[in-house]
C-alpha positions, 0 to 999 in steps of 0.5 A: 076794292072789295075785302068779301072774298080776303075774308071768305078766303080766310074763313074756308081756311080756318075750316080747313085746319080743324080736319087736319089737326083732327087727323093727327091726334087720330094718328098720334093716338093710333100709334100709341096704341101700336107701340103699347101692343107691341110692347105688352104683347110683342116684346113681353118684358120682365117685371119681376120687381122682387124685393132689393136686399138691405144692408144689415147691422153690425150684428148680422140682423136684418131690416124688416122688408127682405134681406139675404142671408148674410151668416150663409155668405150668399150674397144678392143675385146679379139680377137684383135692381141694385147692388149695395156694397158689403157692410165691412162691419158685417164681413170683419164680425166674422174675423179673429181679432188681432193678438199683440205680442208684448212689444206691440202692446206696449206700443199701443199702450204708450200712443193711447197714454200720449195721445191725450191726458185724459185716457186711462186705462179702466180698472175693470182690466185685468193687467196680467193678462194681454189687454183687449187691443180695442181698449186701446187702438182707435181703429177696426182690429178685426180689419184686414189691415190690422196687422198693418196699421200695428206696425205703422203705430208701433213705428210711429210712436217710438219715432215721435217719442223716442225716450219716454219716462214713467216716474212717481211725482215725489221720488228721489229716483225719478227727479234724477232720471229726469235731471239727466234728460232735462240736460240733454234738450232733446228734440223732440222731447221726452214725454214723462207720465207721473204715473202714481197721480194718475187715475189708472196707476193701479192698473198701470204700474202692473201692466207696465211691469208685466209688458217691460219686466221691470221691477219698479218705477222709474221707468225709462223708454228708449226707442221702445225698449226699457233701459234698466235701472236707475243704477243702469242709467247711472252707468249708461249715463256716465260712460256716455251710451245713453247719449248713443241710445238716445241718439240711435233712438232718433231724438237729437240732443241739444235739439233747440241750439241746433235747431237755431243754428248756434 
């Protein structure tokens, strides 16, 4: 059998394809260039790409390629491609500082003495007046949520140290108001500061007078509140009441015996 005509068969196909893929891209290009008509000429869109607000610094300034004026309180249109989320710094710069009363103040200064061994109080502080809370507070105190987290750290210290002692390293005094807690075995236990080896005593004994009222050290802290003298504490001690206090306070006394169940 002869292949001649298989072969013609074939080769008039082949011819017969190039017209038709010809006729396609033509119509592929056509209705590109209606859509693109339509599209510029028609639907007309906005393309308006002005420049998108930057977040400024904590000091209000502005980056170098456009911003809003942050100090006039007018904030990015809705318009704008994109919308960054307020700089908290920026918005809290324009708040009051928070003012401690005294109890907070002692509060937060106790937290920053207990929460590491090297914090000290600098010297450039002037102890008769209120300290700058920022010195002391690890948190934004120009925050909306300042006064809240003052009252969580003034909860939080005096539950967490419930008696606290300020004393000198070789005083008569302060070995016996030692003694008289060391007895107790309190849980948890009594933190001490022997504040005459500190770096800071001299700007610490001041502050601590001025925020408690006492006249000297040693100096004890319960709950929060000094305890007077050390002939109070003599008497309180004696009459049984410190242990009330201290009790009171949330401390618990021979905390290991009970804690082992004895």
């Amino acid at each position: 059998m002869s292949t001649f005509p298989v072969t013609s068969l074939l080769h008039s196909l082949q011819y017969q394809r190039k017209p038709l893929n010809h006729r396609a891209t033509s119509l592929a290009l056509i209705s590109l260039i209606v859509v693109s008509f339509y599209i510029f000429f028609v639907a007309k869109p906005s393309l308006d790409l002005t420049p998108i607000a930057l977040r400024t610094d904590a000091l209000g300034h502005a980056g170098s390629h456009g911003s809003f004026p942050q100090d006039k309180g007018v904030s990015p249109p809705s318009s704008r491609l994109f919308r960054l989320p307020l700089n908290d710094h920026v918005t809290n710069a324009n708040r009051p500082q928070i003012q401690l009363d005294e109890s907070q103040e002692l509060a937060a200064v106790a937290a920053f003495l207990a929460a590491l061994p090297q914090n000290i109080i600098p010297h450039s502080i002037d102890p008769s007046k209120p300290i700058d809370p920022q010195l002391v507070l690890d948190f934004d105190t120009r925050s909306p949520r300042a006064a809240e987290e003052v009252n969580q750290i003034v909860q939080h210290v005096w539950s967490r140290y419930p008696v606290m002692m300020f004393t000198k390293a070789r005083n008569a005094h302060s070995r016996e108001i030692r003694r008289i807690i060391s007895t107790m075995d309190l849980q948890p236990p009594a933190v001490a500061f022997e504040v005459d080896q500190r770096e800071d005593a001299d700007v610490l004994v001041p502050l601590l007078h001025r925020l408690t009222s006492s006249a000297d050290l040693p100096l004890m802290l319960i709950g929060g509140k000094p305890v007077g003298s050390i002939d109070v504490i003599r008497e309180l001690s004696d009459s049984g009441e410190l242990q009330k206090l201290i009790t009171n306070a949330g401390a618990v006394i021979d905390g290991s015996k009970k804690k082992k169940g004895y």
